[in-house]
matplotlib code that plots the C-alpha trace (Angstrom):
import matplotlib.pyplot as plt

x = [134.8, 136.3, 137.5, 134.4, 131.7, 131.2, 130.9, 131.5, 134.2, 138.0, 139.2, 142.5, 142.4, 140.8, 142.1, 142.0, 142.8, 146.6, 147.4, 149.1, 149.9, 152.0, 150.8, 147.1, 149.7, 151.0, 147.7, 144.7, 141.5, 138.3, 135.7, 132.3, 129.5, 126.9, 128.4, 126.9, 128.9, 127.0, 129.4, 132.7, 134.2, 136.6, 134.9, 135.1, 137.8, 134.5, 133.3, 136.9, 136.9, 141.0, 143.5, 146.3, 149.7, 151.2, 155.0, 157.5, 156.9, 153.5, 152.0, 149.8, 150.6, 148.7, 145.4, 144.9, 141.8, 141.1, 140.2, 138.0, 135.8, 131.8, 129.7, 126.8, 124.5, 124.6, 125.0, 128.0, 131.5, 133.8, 136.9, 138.0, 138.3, 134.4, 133.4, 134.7, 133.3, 130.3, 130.7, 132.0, 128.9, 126.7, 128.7, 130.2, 133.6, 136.7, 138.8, 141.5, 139.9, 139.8, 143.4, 144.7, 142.8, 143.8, 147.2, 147.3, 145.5, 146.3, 143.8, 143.7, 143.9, 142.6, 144.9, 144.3, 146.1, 149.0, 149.6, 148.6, 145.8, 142.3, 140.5, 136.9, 135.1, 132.4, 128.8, 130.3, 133.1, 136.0, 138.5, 139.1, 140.9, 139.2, 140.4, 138.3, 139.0, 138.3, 137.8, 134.0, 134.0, 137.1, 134.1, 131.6, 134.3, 135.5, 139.6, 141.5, 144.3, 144.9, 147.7, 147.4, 148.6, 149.1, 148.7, 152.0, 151.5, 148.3, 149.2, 152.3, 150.1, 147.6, 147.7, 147.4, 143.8, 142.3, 140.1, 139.7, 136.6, 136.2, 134.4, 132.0, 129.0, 128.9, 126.2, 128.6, 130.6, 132.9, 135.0, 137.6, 139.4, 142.8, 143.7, 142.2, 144.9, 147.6, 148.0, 150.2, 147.4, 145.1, 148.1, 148.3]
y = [84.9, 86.9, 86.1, 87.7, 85.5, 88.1, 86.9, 88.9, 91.4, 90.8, 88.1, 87.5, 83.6, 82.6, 79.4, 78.6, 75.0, 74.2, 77.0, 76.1, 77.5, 79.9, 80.9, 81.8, 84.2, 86.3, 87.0, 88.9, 87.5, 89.6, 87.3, 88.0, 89.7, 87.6, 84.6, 82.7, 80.1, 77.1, 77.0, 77.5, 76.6, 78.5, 80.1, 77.9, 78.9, 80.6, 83.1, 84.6, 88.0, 87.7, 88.5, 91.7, 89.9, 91.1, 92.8, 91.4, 94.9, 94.2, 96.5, 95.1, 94.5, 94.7, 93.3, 90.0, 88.7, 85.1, 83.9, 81.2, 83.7, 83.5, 86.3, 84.8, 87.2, 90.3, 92.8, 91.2, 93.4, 91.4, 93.4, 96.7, 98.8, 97.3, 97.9, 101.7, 102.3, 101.7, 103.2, 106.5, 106.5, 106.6, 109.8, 107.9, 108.3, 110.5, 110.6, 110.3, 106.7, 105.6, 106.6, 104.5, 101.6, 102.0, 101.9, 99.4, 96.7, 95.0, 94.8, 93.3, 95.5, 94.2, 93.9, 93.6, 91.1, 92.9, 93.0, 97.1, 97.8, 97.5, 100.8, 101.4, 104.5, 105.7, 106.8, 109.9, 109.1, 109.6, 106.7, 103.6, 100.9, 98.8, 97.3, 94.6, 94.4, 90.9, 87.5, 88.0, 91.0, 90.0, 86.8, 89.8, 91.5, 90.1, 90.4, 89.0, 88.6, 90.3, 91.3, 91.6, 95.2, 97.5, 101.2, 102.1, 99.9, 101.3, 104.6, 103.7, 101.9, 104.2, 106.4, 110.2, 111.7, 108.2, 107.2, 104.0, 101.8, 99.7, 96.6, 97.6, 95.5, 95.1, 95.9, 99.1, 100.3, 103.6, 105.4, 107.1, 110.2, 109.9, 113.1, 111.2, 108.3, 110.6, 113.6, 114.6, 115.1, 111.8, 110.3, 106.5]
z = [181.6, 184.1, 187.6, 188.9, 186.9, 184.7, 180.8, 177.9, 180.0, 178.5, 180.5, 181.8, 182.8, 179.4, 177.7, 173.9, 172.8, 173.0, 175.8, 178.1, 182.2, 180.8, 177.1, 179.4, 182.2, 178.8, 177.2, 177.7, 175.8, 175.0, 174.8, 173.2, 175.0, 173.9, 175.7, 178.4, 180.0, 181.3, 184.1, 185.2, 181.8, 179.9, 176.9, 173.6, 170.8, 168.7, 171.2, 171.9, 169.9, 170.2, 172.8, 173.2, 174.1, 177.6, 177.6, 179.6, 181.3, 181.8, 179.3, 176.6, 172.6, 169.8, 169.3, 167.3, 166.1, 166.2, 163.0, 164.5, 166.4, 165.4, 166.6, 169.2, 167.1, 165.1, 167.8, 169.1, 168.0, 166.3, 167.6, 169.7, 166.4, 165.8, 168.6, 169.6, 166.1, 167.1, 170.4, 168.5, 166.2, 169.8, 170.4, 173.1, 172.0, 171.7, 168.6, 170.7, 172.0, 168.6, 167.3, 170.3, 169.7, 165.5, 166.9, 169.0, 166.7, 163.6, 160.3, 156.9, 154.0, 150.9, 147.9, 144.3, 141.9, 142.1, 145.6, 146.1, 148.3, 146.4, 145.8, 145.5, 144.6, 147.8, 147.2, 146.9, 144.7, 147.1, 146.0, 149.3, 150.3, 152.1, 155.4, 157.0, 161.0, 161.7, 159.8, 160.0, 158.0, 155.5, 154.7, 153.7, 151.2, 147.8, 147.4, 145.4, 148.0, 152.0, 154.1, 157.8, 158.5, 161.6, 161.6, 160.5, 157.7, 156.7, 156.9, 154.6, 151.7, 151.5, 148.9, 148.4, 148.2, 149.3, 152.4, 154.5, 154.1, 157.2, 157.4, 154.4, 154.2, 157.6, 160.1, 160.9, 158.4, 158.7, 156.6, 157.9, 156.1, 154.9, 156.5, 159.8, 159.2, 158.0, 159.4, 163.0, 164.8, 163.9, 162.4, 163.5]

ax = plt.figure().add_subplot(projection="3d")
ax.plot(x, y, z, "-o")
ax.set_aspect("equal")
plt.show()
């Protein structure tokens, strides 16, 4: 909840279990829109989405999902990449909106035995790895293993002539061109 009363709006004075004073000053939580708080509490560990880090300058980091989060209900976003997705699908959005949030956030990217990402082949036939943006959506994909990833990393594992499946069998899920991920002008 935010200073103003306001739930579901990221909130700078949110506390997870175990913060202290301080740990609460450096982070910035988003906390799930479908949350109603019954009073002043802070929100409870399972309806904060995750939190970007602040910078000793004051800027924020990346975005990290809390792996205890539960969604209040279907609709609720699970993350910012989640949640501009479905924002962009509105037409609501700007590429450019997207690429900085792809940037600034961290995903898994599911791995086969081997440890190289796991491909699968879209409707269409285009080959995929498959990225999963939050511990809600990792639960709805078989994997044999995972590795938490940021954009660079991404970009760096996937391979030529290959796409990005996000969050498949999800309520909303994208896929996201390879030129999209790689290229200089969407390159992440």
């Amino acid at each position: 909840m935010t200073g103003d009363g306001v739930p579901g709006r990221a909130a700078a004075r949110g506390r997870m279990p175990g913060m202290t004073d301080a740990a609460v000053d450096e982070h910035l939580l988003l906390i799930d829109p479908g949350w109603l708080p019954d009073s002043d509490d802070d929100p409870p560990v399972d309806a904060v989405i995750g939190l970007w880090p602040r910078r000793d300058d004051g800027t924020l980091g990346p975005f990290r999902s809390n792996p205890d989060y539960r969604p209040v209900d279907d609709n609720s976003p699970t993350d910012p990449i989640e949640a501009l997705i479905r924002v962009a699908l509105a037409g609501d959005a700007e590429i450019d909106d997207l690429l900085t949030v792809l940037r600034d956030s961290t995903m898994e990217i599911a791995l086969n035995g081997d440890g190289r990402p796991l491909i699968l082949r879209a409707d269409d036939g285009v080959r995929c790895v498959v990225v999963a943006t939050s511990e809600p959506h990792r639960l709805r994909i078989a994997s044999p293993d995972w590795r938490l990833v940021d954009a660079a990393e991404l970009r760096a594992l996937l391979p030529d002539g290959a796409d990005v499946l996000v969050n498949p069998n999800s309520p909303v899920p994208a896929r996201l061109a390879g030129e999209f991920v790689t290229t200089p002008e969407g390159s992440l």
